[in-house]
C-alpha positions in Angstrom: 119.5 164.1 190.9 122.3 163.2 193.3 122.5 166.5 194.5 125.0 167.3 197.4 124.9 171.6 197.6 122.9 173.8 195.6 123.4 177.5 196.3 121.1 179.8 194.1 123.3 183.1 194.6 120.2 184.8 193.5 118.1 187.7 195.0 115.1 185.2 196.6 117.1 182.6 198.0 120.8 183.4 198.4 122.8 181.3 200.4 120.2 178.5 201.4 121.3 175.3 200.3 118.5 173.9 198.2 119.4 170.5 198.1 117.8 169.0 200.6 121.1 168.6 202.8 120.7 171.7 204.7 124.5 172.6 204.4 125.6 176.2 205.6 127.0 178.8 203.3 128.9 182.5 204.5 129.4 185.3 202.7 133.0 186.2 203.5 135.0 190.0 202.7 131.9 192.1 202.4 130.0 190.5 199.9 126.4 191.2 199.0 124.5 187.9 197.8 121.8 188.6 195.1 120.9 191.5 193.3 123.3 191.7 190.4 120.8 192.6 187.5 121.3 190.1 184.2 118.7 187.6 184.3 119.8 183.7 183.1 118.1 181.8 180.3 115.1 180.7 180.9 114.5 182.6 184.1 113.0 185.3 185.5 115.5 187.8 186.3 116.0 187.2 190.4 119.7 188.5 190.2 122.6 187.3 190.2 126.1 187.5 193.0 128.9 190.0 191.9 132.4 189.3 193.3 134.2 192.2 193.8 137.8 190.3 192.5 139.3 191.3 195.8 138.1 190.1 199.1 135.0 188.3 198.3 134.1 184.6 198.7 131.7 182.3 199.9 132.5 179.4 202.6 130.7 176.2 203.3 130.1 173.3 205.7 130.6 170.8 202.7 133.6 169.1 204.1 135.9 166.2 202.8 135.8 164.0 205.6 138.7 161.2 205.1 139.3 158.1 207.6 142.4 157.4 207.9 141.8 153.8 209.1 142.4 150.9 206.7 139.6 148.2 207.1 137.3 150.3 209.4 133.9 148.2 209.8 135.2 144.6 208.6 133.6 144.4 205.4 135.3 141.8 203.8 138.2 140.3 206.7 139.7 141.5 209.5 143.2 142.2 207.9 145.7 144.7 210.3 143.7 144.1 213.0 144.6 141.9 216.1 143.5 141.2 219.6 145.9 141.8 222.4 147.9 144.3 223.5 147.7 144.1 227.6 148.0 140.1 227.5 145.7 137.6 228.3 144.9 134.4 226.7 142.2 132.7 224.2 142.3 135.5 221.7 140.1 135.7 218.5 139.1 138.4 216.1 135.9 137.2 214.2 133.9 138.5 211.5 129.9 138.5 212.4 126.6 140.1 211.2 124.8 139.7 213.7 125.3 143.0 215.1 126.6 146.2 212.6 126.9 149.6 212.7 128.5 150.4 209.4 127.8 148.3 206.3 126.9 144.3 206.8 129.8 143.2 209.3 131.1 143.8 212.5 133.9 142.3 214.5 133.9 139.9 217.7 137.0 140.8 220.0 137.1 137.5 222.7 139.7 136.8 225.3 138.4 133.9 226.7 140.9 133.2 229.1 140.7 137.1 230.6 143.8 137.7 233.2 144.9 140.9 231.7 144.3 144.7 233.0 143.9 145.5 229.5 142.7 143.9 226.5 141.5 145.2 223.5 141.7 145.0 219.8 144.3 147.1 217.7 145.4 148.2 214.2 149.3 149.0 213.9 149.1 150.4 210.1 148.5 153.6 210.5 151.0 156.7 210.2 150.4 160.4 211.2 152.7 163.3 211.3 154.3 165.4 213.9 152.4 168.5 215.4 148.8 167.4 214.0 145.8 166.6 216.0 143.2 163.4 215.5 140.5 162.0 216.6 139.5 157.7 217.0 136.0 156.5 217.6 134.9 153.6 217.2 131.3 152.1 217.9 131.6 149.2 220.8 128.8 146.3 222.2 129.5 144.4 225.1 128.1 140.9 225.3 128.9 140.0 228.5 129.3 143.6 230.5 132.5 145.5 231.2 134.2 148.6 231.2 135.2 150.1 228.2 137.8 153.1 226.4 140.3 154.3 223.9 143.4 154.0 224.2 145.9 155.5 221.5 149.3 154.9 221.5 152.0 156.5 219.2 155.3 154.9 218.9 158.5 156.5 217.0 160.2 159.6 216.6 161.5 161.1 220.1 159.5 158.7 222.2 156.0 157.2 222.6 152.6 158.4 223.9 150.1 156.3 225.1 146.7 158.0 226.5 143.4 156.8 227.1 139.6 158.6 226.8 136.9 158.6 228.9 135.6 155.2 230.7 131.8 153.7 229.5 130.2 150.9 231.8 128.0 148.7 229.6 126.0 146.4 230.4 125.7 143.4 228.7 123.7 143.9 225.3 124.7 147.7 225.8 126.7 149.7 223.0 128.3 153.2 223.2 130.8 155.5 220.9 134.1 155.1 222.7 136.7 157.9 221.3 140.1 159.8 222.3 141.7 163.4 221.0 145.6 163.2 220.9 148.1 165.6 219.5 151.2 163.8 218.0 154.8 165.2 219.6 157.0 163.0 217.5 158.0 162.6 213.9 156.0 160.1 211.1 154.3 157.6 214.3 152.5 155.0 214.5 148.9 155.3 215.6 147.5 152.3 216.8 144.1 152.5 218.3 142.8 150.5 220.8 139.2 149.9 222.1 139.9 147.8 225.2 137.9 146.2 227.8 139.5 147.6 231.5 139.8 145.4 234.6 140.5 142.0 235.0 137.3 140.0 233.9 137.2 136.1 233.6 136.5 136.7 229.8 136.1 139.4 227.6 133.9 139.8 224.9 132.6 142.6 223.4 131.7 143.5 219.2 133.5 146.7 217.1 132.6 148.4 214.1 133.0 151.8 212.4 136.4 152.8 213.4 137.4 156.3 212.6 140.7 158.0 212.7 140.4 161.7 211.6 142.4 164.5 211.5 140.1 166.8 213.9 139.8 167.9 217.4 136.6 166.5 217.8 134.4 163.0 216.8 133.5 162.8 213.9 129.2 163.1 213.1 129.3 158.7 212.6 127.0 157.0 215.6 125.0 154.5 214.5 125.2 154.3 210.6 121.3 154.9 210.2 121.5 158.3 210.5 123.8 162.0 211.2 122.9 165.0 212.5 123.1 167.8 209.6 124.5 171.3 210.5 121.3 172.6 211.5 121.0 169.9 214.4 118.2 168.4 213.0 118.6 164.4 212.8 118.4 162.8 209.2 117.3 159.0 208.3 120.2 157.6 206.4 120.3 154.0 206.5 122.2 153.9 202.8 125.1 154.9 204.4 126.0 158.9 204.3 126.6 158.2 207.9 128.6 154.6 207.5 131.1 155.4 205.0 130.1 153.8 202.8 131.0 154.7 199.2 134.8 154.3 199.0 136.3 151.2 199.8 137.4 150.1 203.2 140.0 148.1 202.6 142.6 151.4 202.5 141.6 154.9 203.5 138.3 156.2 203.0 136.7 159.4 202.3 133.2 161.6 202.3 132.1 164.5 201.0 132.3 166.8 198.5 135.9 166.2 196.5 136.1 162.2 198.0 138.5 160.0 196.9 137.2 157.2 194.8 134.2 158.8 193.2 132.6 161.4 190.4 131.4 164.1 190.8 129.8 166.9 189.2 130.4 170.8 189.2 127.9 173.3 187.5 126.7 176.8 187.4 126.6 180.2 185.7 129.4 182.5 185.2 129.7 185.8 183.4 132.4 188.0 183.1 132.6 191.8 184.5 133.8 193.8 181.3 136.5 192.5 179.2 138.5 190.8 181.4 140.1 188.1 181.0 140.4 186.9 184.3 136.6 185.4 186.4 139.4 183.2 188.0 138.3 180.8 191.5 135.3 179.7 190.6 135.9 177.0 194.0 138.9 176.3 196.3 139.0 175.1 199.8 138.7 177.0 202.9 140.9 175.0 205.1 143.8 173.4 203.8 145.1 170.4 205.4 148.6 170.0 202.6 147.3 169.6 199.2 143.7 171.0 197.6 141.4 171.0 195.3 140.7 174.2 192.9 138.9 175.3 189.5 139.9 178.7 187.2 138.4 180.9 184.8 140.7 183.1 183.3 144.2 182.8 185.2 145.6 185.7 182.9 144.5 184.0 179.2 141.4 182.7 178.1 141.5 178.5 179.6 139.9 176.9 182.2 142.4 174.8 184.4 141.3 172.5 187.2 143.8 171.0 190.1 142.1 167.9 192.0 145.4 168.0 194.0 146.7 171.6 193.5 150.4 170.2 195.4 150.5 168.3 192.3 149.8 168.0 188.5 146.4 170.3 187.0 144.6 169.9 183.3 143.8 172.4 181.2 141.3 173.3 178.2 142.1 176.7 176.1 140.2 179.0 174.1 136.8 178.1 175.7 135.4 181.2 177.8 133.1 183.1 176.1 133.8 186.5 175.1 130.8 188.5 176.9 127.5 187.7 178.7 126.2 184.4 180.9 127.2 181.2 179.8 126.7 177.7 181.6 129.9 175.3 182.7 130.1 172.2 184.5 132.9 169.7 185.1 132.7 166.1 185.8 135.4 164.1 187.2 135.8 160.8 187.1 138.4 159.6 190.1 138.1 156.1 189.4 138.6 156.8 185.5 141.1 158.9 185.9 139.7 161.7 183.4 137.5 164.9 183.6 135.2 166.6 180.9 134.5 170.2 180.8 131.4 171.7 179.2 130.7 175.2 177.9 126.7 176.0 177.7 126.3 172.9 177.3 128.8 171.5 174.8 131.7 169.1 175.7 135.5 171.1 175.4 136.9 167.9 175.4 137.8 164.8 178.0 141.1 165.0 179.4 143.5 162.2 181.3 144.0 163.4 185.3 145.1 160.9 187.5 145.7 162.9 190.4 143.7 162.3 193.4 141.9 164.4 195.5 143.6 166.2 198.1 141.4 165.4 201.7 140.3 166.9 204.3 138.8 170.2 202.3 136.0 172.3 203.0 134.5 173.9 199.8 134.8 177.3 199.1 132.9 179.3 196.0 134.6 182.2 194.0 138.6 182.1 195.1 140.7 179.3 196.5 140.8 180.5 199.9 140.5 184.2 201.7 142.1 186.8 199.3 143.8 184.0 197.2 143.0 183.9 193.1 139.6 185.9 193.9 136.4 185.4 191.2 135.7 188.4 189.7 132.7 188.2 188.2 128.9 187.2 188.7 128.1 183.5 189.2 124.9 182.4 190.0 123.2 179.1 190.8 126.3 176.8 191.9 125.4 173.2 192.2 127.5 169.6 193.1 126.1 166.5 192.3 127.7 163.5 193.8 127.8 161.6 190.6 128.2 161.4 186.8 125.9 163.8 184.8 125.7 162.7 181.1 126.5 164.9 178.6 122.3 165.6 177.9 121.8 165.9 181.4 124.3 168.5 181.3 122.7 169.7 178.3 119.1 169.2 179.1 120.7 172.2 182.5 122.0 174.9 180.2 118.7 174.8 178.0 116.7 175.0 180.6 118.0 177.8 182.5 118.6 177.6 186.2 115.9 176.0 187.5 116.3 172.3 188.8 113.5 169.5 189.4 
């Protein structure tokens, strides 16, 4: 079923992510997972999670991952790329399939004339703020041997920066993740990576895919686009491309994860209110804000349900739809690409509305408030679930009748 975090909140399995994917979940501010009495339809009564409306939430591992490297692995040209930078002569960028990493293609970087200390391949279109710290990786194969790194140089602002990471000798046939952490000291630069060959060789040649520029300290979990390593440690055979980026398209930035640009997605669980409240409020937000975010409400002081892909911009809302007393089943799918989301209320549509707003990137999820102490759930919620697609609307149906329990 697509699933990409299931998290019973129940008295037998708690915070273990049932979905296969093995992703981490922490009880934050004191709170007790499981053993809320109330038991769900169709299901024996394991308990429930009771938020407390104060200091209680729930963080994950399920990041937003976004690259913010136009035309990363080649897949269709080789367009803001070009092959350069420390001189030389005889130089060609070419598309080849022959040797991948990400998706089909790859790309050849030649100087066939040589001469230069440094030559490499770069992309000049990419802009990054002052003060913030990121990462470029990028999988390289030399066909002829040679000494290889990254070099990142930002131009604008109050001057430039140009550093380099650590050296790899390969030889020829050999491949290795090249990468460099840089913190940006000037205002809106220009990030242009570089995965050079060093020295002075007769000619240079040498194959690049799966470039990544993310906003981190560290390289990203991308090595060889068959596989990643899960947050457990444990290696996971992924040849479709979880590990690849693939799933958004390449030709502008690209994103993975849970709220990802350019897909749908699916939200769903149980809530139920404590008393007569109005307010259940977060039922998910994001733990570590990077500008904008993404965030879902119960309540909010009236009885609607309002949901912000982008909470620095425009939200949607549906009124009138929260049950008065006991459990009752929601889920929300949103539809990026179409531009509209549908909410559903034990199992019955509340309507499809238009939201054009993007999702906000580089989010970690977090269940039952937006972030620590902010718009707190205060409530019982049990058995949250993502899937990374579309659910019909008797699929979604099909999940309230029959309880909690998921095949």
């Amino acid at each position: 079923m697509s699933l990409g975090i299931y998290l019973p909140l129940d008295s037998e399995f708690g915070l273990t992510d049932l979905s296969g994917n093995g992703r981490t979940a922490t009880a934050q501010g004191g709170l007790t997972v499981g053993g809320a009495a109330g038991a769900l339809a169709g299901d024996q009564d394991m308990g429930a999670t009771d938020f407390d409306g104060a200091n209680d939430y729930i963080s994950t591992n399920y990041t937003t991952r976004r690259n913010y490297c136009p035309n990363p692995s080649f897949e269709t040209n080789t367009t803001g790329w070009l092959m350069g930078w420390g001189g030389g002569s005889g130089l060609t960028l070419t598309r080849t399939s022959d040797w991948a990493r990400t998706g089909a293609w790859s790309c050849r970087c030649q100087a066939t004339g040589g001469g230069a200390a440094y030559v490499g391949a770069y992309h000049a279109n990419i802009t990054i703020s002052a003060g913030s710290t990121h990462t470029v990786s990028a999988r390289v194969r030399s066909r002829n041997g040679g000494t290889y790194s990254m070099l990142v140089y930002l131009s604008g602002g109050s001057g430039d920066q140009a550093t380099a990471g650590a050296s790899v000798v390969l030889a020829a046939g050999e491949e290795a993740t090249i990468s460099h952490t840089i913190t940006s000291i000037n205002g809106n630069t220009l990030l242009i990576p570089i995965p050079r060959a060093e020295g002075t060789p007769a000619t240079i040649d040498f194959d690049l895919d799966a470039v990544l520029v993310e906003r981190a300290a560290t390289v990203g979990n991308y090595f060889d686009g068959s596989g990643y390593f899960n947050s457990a440690g444990v290696w996971v055979s992924d040849p479709g491309g979880h590990s690849g980026w693939l799933g958004t398209a390449h030709a502008t930035q690209s994103d993975k994860g849970v709220f990802a640009n350019g897909t749908t997605r699916t939200f769903t669980g149980w809530a139920r209110k404590d008393g007569a409240a109005l307010d259940l409020d977060s039922v998910f937000g994001n733990v570590n804000t990077h500008g904008g975010y993404s965030l879902l409400r119960f309540g909010d002081g009236s009885n609607k349900v309002s949901f912000w892909s982008d909470a620095s911009a425009g939200g949607v809302t549906w009124t009138g739809v929260i049950p008065a007393s006991g459990w009752f089943h929601w889920a929300l799918v949103f539809d990026e690409v179409a531009n509209n989301a549908t909410l559903y209320i034990d199992g019955i549509s509340q309507g499809t509305v238009s939201q054009t707003v993007q999702y906000a990137g580089g989010q970690d999820l977090a269940l039952g408030a937006h972030s620590a102490n902010t718009w707190p759930w205060d409530g019982q919620m049990a058995h949250f679930t993502v899937f990374e697609r579309g659910l019909t609307a008797d699929e979604i149906l099909r999940l309230y009748r029959a309880g909690t329990r998921f095949s």
